[in-house]
N, C-alpha and C positions, 0 to 999 in steps of 0.2 A: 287916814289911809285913803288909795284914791283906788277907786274900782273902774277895771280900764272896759265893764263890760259897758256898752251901750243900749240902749232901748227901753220898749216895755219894763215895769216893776213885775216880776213876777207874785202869781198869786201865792198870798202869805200862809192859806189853810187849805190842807186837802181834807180829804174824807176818810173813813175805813170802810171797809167791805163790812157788807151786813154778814157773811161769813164769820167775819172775828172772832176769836177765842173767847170774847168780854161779851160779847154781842149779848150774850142773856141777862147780866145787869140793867138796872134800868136805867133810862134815859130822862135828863130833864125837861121838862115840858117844852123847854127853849130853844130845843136842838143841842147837837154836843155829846160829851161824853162825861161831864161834871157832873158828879155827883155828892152835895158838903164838899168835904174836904179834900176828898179822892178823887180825880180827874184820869179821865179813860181815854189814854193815847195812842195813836198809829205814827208810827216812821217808816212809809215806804220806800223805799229806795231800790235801784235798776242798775247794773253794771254792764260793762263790755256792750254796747247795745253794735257798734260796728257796723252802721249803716245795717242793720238789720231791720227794713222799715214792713218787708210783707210776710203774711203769714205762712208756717213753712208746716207739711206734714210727711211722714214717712211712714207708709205701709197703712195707713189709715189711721194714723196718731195724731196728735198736733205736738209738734216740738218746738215751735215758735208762734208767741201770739199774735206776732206785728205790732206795731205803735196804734194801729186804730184799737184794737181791741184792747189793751194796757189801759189806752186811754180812758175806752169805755170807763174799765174797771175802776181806775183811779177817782174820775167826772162821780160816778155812779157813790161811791166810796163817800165823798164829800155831802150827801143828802143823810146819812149816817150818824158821820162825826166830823164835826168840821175843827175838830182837835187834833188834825193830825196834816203831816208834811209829805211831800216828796221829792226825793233829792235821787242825784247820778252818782257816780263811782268813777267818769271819765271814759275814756276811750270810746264816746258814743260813737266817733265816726276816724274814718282809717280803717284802710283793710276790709271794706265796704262788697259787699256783694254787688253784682251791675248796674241793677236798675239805680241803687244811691250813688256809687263810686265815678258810674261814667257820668255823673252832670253835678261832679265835686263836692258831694253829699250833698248838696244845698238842700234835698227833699228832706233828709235827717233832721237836718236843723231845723228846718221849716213845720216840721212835723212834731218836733220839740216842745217848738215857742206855741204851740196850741195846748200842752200838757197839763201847763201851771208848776210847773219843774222851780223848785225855790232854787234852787241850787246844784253846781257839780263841782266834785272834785275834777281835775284835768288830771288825764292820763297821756302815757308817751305817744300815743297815737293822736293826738290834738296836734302835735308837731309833725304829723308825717310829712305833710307838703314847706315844712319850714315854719320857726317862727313868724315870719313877715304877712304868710298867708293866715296864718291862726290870727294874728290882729287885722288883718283885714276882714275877718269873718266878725270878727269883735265888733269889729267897725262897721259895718255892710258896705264894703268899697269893693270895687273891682270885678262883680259880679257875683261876691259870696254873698248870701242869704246874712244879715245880721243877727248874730247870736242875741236872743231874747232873754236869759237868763244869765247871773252871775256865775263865774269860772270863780276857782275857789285854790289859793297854794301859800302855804305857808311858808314853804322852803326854798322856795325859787324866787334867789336874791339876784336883782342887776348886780356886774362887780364894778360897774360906775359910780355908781348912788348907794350900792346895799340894801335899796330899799326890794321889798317885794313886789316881784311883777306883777302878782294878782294879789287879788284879798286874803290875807291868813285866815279869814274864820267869818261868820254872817251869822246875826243872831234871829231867830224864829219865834216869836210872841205867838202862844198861841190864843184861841178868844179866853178860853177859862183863864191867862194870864201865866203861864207859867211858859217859861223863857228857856231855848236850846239851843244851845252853842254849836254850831259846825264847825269845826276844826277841821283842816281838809292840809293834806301831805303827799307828794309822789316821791317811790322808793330813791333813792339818790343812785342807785345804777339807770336811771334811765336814758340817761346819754350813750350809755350802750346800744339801745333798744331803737334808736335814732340816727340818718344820716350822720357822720363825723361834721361838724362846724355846726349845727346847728344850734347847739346853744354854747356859742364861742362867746356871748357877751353877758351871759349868767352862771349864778353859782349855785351847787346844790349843797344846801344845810342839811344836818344828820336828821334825818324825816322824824323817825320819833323822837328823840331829843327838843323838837321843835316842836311836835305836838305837845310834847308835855307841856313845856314853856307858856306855848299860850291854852291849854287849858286851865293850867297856876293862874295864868292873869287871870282868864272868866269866873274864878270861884275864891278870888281874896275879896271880894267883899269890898270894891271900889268900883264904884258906879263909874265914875268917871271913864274908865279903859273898857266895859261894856262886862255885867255881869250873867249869868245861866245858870240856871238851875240845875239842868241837865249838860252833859259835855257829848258829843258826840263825837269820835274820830271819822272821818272822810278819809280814809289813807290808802292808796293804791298801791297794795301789795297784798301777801298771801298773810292772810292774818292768823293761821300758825306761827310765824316769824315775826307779825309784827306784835300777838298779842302780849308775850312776855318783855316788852320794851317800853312796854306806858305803864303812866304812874296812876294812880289812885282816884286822879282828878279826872280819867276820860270813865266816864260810865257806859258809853255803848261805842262798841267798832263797828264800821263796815267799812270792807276791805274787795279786793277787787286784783283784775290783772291774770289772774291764771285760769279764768274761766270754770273754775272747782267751785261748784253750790258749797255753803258753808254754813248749818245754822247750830248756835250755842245758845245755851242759856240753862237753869235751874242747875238738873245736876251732873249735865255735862258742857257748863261753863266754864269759859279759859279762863284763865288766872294771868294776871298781870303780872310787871317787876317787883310788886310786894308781897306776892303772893295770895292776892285776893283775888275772889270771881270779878270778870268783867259781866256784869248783869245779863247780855245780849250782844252775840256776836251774827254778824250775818255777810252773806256774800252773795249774790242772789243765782249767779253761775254764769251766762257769756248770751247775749244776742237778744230774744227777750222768751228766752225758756222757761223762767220764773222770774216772778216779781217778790223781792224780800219785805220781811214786815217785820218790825218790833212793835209788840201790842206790851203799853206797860199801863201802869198805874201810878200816880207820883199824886204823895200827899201833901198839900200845901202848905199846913201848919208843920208839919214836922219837917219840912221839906227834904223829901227825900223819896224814892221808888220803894213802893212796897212790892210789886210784883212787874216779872219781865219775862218775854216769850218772846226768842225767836223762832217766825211764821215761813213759809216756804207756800208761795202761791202758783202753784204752775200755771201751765202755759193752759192747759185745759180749759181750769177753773177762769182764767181771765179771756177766752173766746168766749165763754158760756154767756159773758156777758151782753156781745154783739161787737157793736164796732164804732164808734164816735166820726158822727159826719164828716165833722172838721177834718181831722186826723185824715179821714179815708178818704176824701177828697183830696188831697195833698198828694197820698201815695197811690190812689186810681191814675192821675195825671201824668205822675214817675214813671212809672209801668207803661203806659202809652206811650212815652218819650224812647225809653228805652229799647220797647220790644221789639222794634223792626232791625235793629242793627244787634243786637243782643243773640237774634236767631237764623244770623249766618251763617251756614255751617260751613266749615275749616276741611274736618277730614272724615270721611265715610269707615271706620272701622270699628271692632267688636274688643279692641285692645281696650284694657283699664288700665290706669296707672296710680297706685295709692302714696299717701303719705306715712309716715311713720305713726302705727297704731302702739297701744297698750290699754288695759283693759278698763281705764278709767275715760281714755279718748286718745287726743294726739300724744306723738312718742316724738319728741324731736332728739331723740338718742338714738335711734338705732338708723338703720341702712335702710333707702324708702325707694321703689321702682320711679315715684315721682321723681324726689330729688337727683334718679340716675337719669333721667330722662330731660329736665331742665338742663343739667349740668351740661350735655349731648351737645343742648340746642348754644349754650355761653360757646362752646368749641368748635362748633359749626356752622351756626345760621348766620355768621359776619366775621370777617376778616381784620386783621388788622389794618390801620390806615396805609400802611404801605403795598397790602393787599397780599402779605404771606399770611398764610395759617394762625391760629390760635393752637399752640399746645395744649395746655391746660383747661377743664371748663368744672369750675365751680360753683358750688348755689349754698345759701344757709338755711337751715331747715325751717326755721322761723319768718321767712320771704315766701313760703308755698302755704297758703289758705284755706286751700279748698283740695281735696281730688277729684282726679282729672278721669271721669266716668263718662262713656259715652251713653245715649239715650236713644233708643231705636238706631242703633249701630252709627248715630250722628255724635260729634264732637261740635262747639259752636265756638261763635266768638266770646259769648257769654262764658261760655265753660272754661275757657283758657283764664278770661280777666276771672274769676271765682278763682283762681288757683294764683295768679297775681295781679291783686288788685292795690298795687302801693305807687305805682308809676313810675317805677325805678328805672334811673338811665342805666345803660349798660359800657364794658369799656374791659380794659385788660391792664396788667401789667405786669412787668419784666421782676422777676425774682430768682433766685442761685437752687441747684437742686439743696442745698441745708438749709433755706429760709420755708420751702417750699414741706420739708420735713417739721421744723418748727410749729408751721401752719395747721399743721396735721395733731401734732403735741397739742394747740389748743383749743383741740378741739372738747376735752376735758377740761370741765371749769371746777372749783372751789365750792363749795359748798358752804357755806353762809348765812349771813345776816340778808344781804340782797342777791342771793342765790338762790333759787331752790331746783334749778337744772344740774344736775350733774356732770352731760353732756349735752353740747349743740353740734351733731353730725352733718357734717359737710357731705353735699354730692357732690360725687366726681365722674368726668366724665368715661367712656367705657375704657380708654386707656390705659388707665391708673389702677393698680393692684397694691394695696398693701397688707401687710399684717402686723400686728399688735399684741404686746405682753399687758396684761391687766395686772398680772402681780407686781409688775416692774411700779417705779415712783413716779409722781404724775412728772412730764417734763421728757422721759425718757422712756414710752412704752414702744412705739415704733420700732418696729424689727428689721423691717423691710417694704420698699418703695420700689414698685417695678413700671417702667413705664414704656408702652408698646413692646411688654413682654420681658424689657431688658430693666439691669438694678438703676434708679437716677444717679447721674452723675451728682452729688453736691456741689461742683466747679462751676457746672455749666450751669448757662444761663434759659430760664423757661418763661413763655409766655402766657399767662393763665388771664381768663375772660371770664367775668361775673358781671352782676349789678353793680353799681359803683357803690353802693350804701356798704356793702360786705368789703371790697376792694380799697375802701379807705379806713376799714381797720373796725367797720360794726362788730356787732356781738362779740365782743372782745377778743379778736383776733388780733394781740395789738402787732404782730408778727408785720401785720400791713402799715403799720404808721411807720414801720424806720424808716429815714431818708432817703435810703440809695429806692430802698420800693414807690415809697409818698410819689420820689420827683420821678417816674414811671408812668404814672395813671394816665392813661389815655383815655377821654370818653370815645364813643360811637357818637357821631353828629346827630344822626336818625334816627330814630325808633325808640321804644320804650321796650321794658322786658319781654311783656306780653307778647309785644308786637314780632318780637324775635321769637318767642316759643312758637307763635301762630305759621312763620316762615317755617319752621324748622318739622313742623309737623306735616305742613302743605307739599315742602321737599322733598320729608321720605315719608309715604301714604304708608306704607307694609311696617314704619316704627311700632315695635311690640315690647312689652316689660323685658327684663333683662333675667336670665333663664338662672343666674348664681348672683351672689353677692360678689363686690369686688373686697372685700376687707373682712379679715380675720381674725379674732383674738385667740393668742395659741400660748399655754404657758405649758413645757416640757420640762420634766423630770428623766433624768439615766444615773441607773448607778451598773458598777459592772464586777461581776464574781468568776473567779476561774471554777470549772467543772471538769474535769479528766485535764488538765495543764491546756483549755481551751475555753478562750473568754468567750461569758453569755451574758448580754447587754441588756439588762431590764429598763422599764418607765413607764413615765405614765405623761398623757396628753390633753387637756382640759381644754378645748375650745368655745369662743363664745361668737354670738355675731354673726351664724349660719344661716338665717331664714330671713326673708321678708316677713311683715305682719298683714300685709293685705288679702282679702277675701282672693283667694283662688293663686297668690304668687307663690312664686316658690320657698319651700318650707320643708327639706327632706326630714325624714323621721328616723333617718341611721346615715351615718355615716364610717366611712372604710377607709384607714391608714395603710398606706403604705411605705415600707423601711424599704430604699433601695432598689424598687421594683417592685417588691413581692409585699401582697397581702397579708399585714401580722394581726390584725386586730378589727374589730367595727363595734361602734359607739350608738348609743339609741339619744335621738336630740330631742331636749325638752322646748317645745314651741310655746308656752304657755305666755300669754299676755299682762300677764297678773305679774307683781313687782312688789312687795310687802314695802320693800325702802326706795320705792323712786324719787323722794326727795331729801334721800341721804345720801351720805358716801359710802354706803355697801350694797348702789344698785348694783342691778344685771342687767334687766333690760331697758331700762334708761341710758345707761350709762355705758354698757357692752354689747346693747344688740340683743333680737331677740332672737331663740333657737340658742340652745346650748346644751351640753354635757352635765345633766345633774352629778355624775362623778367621771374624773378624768378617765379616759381609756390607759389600758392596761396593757402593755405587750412586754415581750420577750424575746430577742433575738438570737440565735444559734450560728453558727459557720461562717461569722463573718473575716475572719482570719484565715481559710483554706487556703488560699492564694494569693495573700496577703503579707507585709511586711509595714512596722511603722505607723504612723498615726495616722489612722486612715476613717475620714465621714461618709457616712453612710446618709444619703437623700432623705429628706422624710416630704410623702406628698399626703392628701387627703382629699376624697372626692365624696358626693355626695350618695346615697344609696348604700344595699349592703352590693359586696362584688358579683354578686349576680342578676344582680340589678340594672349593672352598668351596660356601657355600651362606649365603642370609640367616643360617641359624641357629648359621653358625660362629663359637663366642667369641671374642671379641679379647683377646687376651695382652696388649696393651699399647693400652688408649683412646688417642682424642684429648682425654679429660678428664684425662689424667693430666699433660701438660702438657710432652712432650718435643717437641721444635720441631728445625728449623734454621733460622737467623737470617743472612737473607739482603740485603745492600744495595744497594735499586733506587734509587738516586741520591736526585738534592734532591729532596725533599717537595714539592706545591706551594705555592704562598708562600702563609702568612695575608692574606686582605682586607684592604686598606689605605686608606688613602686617595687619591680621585682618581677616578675615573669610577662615575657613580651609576646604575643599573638601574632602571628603574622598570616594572615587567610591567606591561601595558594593565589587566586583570581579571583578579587573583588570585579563584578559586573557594574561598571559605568556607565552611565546614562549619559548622553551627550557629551562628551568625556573633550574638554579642551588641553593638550600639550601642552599650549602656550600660559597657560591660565586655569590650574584646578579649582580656584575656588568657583569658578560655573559649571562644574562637574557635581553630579550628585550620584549617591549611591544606595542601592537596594541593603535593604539589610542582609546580611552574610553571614556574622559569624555568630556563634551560640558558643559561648562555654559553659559548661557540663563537667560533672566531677569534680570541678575545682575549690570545696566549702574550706575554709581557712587559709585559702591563696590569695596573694595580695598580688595583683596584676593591672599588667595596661595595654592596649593595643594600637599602635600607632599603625597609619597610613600615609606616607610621606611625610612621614616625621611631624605628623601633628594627629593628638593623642583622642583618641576616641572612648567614651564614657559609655557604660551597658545601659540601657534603657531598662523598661520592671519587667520586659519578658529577657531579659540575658542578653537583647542581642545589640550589635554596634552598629551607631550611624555616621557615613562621613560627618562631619562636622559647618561640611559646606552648602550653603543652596538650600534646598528644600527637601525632603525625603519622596 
């Protein structure tokens, strides 16, 4: 097998924290953690680190250790027990906050290769800048910092060779001698999760199927192919999902990717495909908030784990430590580089713009002030190449990092790239209003094996209004698409402007890959995302959060009963998707139906953040938005047949507040341009004009009235019949017949009334 990483050998033993679980066993006089037969081990390991290289605090906490303090802890760790490893999860860099992102993580890496890091798995954000760039970092060519440690993939085959582009697995000797396997997998949707082409020249193997496979090799018992004691899975993903897919042979997971801390083990340990514990399951959670630990014990002669803990080391406990020179030198330097251009400020205001919350963190399902506010800037901050407008402006929820808070009423440059820090080009393309609907349908994904989103919520820009049936089947929830007020045309043609990563069909919108769209895509020569948000805010100084949602989930019920020989219209309205989740956006806490005009009913909205199934297929606020109707409203309608005839819709609109609440300037959640109705039936229509008694009005009054030429003559309505119920009649005016309109009366037939 050929390991395409270059450089230094990483250090083969780390340390454990004098902390540990074990720490009160003795120690052998020789250093270590061996003791006879029984050997005392640490497997640390770090997930999502995401150029998260300084230390981050909020309100006086510490939420992020930085890499000098990790370090410390790790360095510190190894004077312990030098029995023990430490490994990545991937995704250390991408998606990078400033000070790493603007000088192309190189401080990340840099700050890495001082670690003693044995190993990582590679995560989808390894590729953000392309595969080409990822090996040139391998390599240290071009300016990238050279990766000091081995990248670690078992299922990422060339479709030239088949062989694997990186290493499937890296064996860890530790001093007492006892041998552990890294087995290292990324989910096989990760090509979603990536520019389109990026990996056009690779193939993804079924991730755990492939784990399993080579940890069967590590533990049949042929030296030859490389044997372990221990197996450990490296697999980036949510190892809820991935833990029931390994077999018997992986002893410890750690998994990674959704940024959820995750510790298992004793007796609320997952269970694999045979239904046995996985000894120690760990995730350590996203940036360096914790550092994960499996502290076990493995007996040599019997060989085998007699005990196993998964450790959860926060951010705290690894400040408390100090800070590692090395480390902090690397990242003092960054920060310098950085900060002069980092704290420019963009726009002087007191506006906050949040991303989609729910109560465990981000919410990339519901409707986000952020996302309406990028989406704004795709629609307006740059023109098409021919220099008309942009219709459309779209963003994916998964493109926006950070929210976009200002600090002493200042916005900076820095705060912008925090909220896109991927570098994405930008660009537009041409789609039909039914591709455009489509687009919207997938916005609801599958639920899965490599799913656990239910939904990824598109912003859109202020334009665009739709609504949406939850009950309805996935494919067909869209109800209605209104745009600058009016229903979209499916015919026509529209031009919508995003990143090009989303535009060529990311997060699986594959609505964007069909041809007639693909051969569409127009980049923008200039500029990166950012750089266009930063225009777009500089543009309009007074841009403020968006006062309603633009998108609605509405499922109606009507059934209808005669009372006194006069039908009364019941139902019921179940709304979802009414609130922002951000500190202070808008969130009403009742909402008011109106049938027809009139006020029939008001609903109390449940805001709550909290989602018991967000990663199933019976979310709410994943998946529908948050702010909803814990039970449908309830109305009743009366007299809607007084002056009525025939099948006749009755408007339904919905606004926010109860109706005393409101005011002209209150937005409607749900027009009557949007096209929900109840459909109610006021008996037989009146009958078409027939033949048999003829009208003839004494002095129809002509309006510009030509001799020569009636049909440019128009005429005031005139005539009303009256009395005549069971008369089958018609009214001509020079011999060409005139039909009653629904108040009785006749219009010439000519011109315009």
């Amino acid at each position: 097998m050929k390991t395409l990483v270059a450089g230094a050998t990483a250090t083969a033993a780390l340390v454990v924290s004098p902390l540990a679980a074990f720490a009160e066993d003795p120690v052998s006089e020789s250093g270590g953690g061996a003791e006879g037969d029984v050997v005392t081990m640490n497997l640390f390991n770090m997930t999502d680190i995401h150029g998260h290289i300084e230390k981050s605090e909020y309100k006086g906490k510490v939420t992020e250790a930085g890499l000098a303090s990790t370090a410390c802890y790790v360095k510190n760790a190894l004077e312990a027990n030098d029995n023990s490893v430490f490994t990545l999860l991937g995704d250390n860099i991408g998606a990078s906050p400033f000070t790493s992102g603007s000088q192309d993580d190189n401080p990340t890496i840099e700050a890495l290769n001082h670690m003693g890091v044995f190993a990582s798995a590679i995560g989808n954000h390894e590729f953000d800048k392309g595969l080409d760039v990822l090996m040139k970092r391998v390599e240290g060519k071009d300016g990238y910092t050279q990766i000091g440690f081995p990248y670690l993939a078992a299922n990422i085959v060339s479709k030239s060779t088949g062989k694997t582009l990186f290493d499937p697995f890296k064996i860890w000797e530790s001093p007492s001698g006892v041998r552990v396997g890294f087995v290292a997998a990324i989910e096989e949707d990760a090509p979603t999760k990536v520019a389109p082409g990026t990996f056009d020249e690779v193939n993804f193997l079924p991730a755990a199927e492939t784990v399993n496979k080579y940890a069967a090799i590590l533990k049949d018992g042929q030296e030859g192919n490389g044997e372990a004691d221990i197996v450990v899975a490296l697999y980036d993903n949510d190892v809820l999902i991935s833990a029931p897919r390994l077999s018997s042979d992986v002893d410890i997971l750690m998994g990674g990717d959704t940024h959820k801390p995750y510790y298992f083990s004793g007796d609320n340990a997952l269970t694999n495909k045979d239904g046995k514990p996985i000894v120690a399951t760990t995730a350590s959670g996203s940036f360096t908030d914790n550092l994960a630990n499996v502290e076990l014990k493995y007996n040599k002669v019997e060989k085998k784990i007699v005990e196993a803990k998964a450790v959860q080391i926060p951010a705290s406990d690894l400040v408390a430590c100090g800070e590692d020179a090395d480390v902090k030198g690397v990242v003092d330097e960054a920060v310098t580089k950085a900060k002069e251009a980092k704290e420019k400020v963009v726009l002087e205001t007191n506006s906050a713009f949040y991303r989609g919350k729910q109560a465990s963190g981000e919410n990339r399902g519901t409707e986000s002030t952020l996302g309406s506010l990028v989406a704004d800037a795709m629609k307006s901050s740059f023109t098409k190449l021919d220099g008309k407008p942009i219709d459309i402006g779209i963003v994916n929820a998964g493109g926006l990092r950070a929210d976009l808070v200002p600090k002493e009423g200042k916005l900076t440059v820095g705060d912008v790239f925090a909220v896109a820090p991927f570098s994405n080009e930008v660009g537009y393309v041409e789609m039909t209003g039914a591709q455009f609907k489509t687009l919207l349908e997938q916005q609801w994904k599958e639920i899965g094996e490599n799913s656990t989103r239910p939904m990824l919520k598109l912003g859109l820009s202020e334009n665009v209004k739709y609504t949406y049936d939850p009950a309805r089947p996935m494919g067909d929830r869209i109800t209605s698409i209104l745009l600058d007020g009016q229903p979209i045309d499916p015919q026509a043609t529209y031009s919508v402007g995003s990143v090009t990563f989303l535009l060529a069909g990311g997060d699986s919108f594959d609505v964007l890959k069909e041809d007639s769209i693909k051969a569409t895509l127009t980049t923008i020569p200039d500029g990166l995302d950012r750089e266009w948000i930063q225009k777009y805010l500089e543009d309009n100084p007074k841009v403020a959060p968006r006062a309603a949602v633009s998108s609605v989930g509405a499922t109606l019920t009507q059934s209808e009963e005669s009372v006194d020989g006069k039908p009364v219209v019941s139902g019921t309205l179940a709304l979802r998707g009414l609130s922002f989740s951000g500190p202070g956006e808008a969130a009403p806490k009742n909402v008011t139906l109106y049938v027809d005009g009139k006020n029939v009913a008001t609903g109390a909205v449940n805001n709550t953040l909290e989602d018991a199934n967000a990663a199933n297929a019976n979310a709410i606020v994943t998946a529908d938005g948050v702010g909803y109707t814990d039970a449908p409203i309830e109305f009743s309608v009366t007299g809607v047949c007084e002056d009525r005839s025939g099948t006749v819709n009755l408007p339904l609109t919905v606004k926010a507040g109860t109706a005393d609440e409101q005011s002209a300037d209150t937005p409607e959640l749900i027009s009557e341009a949007s096209g929900l109705t109840l459909t109610v039936d006021c008996g037989p229509a009146a009958e078409e004009p027939g033949e048999g008694m003829v009208v003839t009005p004494a002095a129809p009054e002509f309006i510009n009235p030509s001799a020569s030429d009636p049909a440019s003559c128009t005429v005031k309505p005139y005539a009303t019949v009256k009395d005549m119920e069971g008369v089958k009649y018609t009214v001509t005016v020079d011999g060409k017949e005139l039909k009653a309109n629904a108040e009785g009366k006749f219009v010439y037939p000519y011109g315009k009334t």
